[in-house]
N, C-alpha and C positions, 0 to 999 in steps of 0.2 A: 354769529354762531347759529348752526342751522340744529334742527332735531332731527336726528335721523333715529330709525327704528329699526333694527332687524327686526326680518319675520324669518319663524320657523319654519322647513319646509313641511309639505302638510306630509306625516303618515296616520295609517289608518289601524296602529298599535298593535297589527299585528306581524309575526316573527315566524316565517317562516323559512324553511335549509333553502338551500342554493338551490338553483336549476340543474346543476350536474349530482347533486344531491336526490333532488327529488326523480331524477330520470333513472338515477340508481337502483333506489327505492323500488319504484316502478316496473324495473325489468325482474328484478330480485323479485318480487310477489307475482308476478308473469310469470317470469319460469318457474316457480312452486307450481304457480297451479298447472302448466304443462305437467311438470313432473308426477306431478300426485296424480295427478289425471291416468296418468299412464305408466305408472308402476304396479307391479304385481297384478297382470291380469288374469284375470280365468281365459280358458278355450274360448273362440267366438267371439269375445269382448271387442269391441269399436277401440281401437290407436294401438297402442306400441310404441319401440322404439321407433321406427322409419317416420309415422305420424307425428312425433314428438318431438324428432330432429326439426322436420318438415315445420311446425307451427314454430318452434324457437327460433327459427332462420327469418320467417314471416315476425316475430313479435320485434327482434333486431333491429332490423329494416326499417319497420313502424318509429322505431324508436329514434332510428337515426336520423331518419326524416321530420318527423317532430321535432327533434332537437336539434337540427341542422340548417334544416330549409323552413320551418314551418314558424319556428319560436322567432327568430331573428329576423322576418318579416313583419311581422307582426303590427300594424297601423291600427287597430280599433282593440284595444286589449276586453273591453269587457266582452263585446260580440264573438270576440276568438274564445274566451272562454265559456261560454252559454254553447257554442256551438263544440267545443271539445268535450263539453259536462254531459250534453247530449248525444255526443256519440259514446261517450266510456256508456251513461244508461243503455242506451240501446244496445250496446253489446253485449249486453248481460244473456242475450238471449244465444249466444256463443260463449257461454263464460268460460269454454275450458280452453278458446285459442288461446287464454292470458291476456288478450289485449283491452280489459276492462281496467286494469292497474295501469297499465302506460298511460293511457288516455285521461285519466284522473291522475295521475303524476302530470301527463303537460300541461293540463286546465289549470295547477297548485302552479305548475314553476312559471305559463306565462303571467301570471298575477302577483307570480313572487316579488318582480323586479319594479312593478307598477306604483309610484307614489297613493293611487286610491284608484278603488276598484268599487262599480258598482253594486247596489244592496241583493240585486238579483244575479250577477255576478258570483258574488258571496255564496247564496245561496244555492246556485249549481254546482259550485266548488264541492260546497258539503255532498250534494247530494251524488256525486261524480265518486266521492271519498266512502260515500257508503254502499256505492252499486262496486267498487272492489273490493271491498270490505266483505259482501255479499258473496262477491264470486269466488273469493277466497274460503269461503265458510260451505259455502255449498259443494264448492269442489273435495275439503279436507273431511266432510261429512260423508260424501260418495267414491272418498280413497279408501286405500287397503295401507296407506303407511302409516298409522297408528294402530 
């Protein structure tokens, strides 16, 4: 009689939505911030409606390609994520195309799927989570729909 042992597969304890979950998420706080961005403008004012179709069409796209072509590729999960976390950051300096939420939606959904993800990893994740966090608060600060 032999000992065998199972082992547990490793998770890293935590729980997060699906990938078509979080790419939801993602486009839902994308088009807010389009939206708010470009409702009720004064005379003069930068966007509108044409401007707002125009970036939703682009935030779409974005979205479908990261979730299409980009996630299901995917060979080095942590580097894909440091490199997605870095671009949701750096777009913060566009923060009203919307595309700071997608971007930090696919850094969360490729990691979602991941048995363990690195600590710096982790850490972009977050920080990915608070530059649309960010761009959501700056935008519903600088709307007129409240």
């Amino acid at each position: 009689m032999t000992n065998a042992t199972a082992t547990a597969p490793t998770t890293t304890g935590r729980s997060l939505p699906s990938a078509e979950t979080l790419f939801g998420i993602g486009i839902v706080i994308g088009g807010f911030v389009i939206f708010a961005g470009n409702y009720n403008l004064k005379p003069g004012d930068n966007g509108g409606l044409g401007p707002a179709i125009g970036t939703a069409i682009i935030l779409v796209v974005l979205a479908a390609v990261l979730y299409f072509v980009v996630r299901p590729r995917v060979k080095n999960v942590d580097r894909t994520i440091v490199i997605l976390s870095v671009l949701a950051i750096l777009s913060i300096a566009a923060f009203w195309a919307g595309v700071t939420p997608i971007l930090a939606a696919a850094a969360l959904a490729v990691g979602a799927g991941a048995a363990q993800i690195s600590k710096a990893a982790r850490v972009m994740q977050v920080l990915a989570v608070v530059a649309a966090l960010l761009s959501l608060a700056v935008t519903i600060a600088g709307s007129r729909v409240f």
